[in-house]
C-alpha positions in Angstrom: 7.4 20.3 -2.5 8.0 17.5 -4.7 6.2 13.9 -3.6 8.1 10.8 -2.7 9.2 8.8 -5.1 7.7 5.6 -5.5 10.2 3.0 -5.2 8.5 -0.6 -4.8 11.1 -2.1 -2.2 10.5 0.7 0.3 6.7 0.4 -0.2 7.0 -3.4 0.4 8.8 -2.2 3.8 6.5 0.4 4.6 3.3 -1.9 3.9 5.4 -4.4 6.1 5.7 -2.2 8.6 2.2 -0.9 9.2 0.6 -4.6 8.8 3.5 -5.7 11.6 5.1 -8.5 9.5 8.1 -9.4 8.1 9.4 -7.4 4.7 9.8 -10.8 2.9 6.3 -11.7 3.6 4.9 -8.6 1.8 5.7 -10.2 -1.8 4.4 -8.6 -5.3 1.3 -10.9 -5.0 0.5 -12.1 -2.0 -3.1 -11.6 -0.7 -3.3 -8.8 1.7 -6.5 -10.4 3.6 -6.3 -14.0 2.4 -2.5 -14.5 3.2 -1.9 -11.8 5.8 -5.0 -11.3 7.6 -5.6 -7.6 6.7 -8.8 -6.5 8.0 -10.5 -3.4 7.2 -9.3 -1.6 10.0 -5.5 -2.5 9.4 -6.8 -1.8 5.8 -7.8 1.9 6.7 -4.4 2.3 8.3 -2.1 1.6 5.6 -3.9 3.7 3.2 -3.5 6.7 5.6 -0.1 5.8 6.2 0.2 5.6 2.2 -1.5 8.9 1.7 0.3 10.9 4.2 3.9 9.5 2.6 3.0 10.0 -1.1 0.7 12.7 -0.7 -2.2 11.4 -2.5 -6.1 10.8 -1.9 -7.1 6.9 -2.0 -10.8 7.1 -2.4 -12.3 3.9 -0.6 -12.9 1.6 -3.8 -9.9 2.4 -4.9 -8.7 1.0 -1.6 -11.0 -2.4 -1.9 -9.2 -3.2 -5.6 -5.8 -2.8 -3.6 -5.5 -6.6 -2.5 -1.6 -7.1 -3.0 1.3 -4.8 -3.1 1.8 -4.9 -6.9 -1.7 -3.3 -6.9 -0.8 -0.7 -4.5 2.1 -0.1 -6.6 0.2 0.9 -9.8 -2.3 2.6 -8.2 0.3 5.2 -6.3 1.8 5.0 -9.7 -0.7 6.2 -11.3 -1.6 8.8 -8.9 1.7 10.1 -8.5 1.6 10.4 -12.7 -1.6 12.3 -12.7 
């Protein structure tokens, strides 16, 4: 079974989705916790929700250095590369 392709624009929606905000609000920088109010519990989900749909393992200090979506982005990058 090959995994999902990572294609930024329907992480940004997925992220979007699971943090209930609006897809332009999720841009390539903003702060997840500073400028959406991302706790750790909304935190925990999207990194399930990110593990189911890629198929990969997000150890939990991985998950601390995600902050924004461009660092999600490289980090399912390079786990999808691995």
């Amino acid at each position: 079974m090959a995994s999902a392709t990572l294609d930024l624009e329907d992480l940004r929606a997925t992220v979007a989705d699971v943090l209930d905000v609006d897809v332009p609000e999720v841009t390539d920088e903003v702060d997840f916790i500073e400028d959406l109010g991302v706790d750790s519990l909304m935190a925990l989900e999207v990194m399930v929700v990110l593990e189911k749909k890629y198929s990969v393992k997000i150890a939990e200090n991985e998950l601390r250095e995600v902050t924004n979506l461009k660092k999600a982005y490289d980090l399912l990058t390079a786990k999808l590369a691995a």
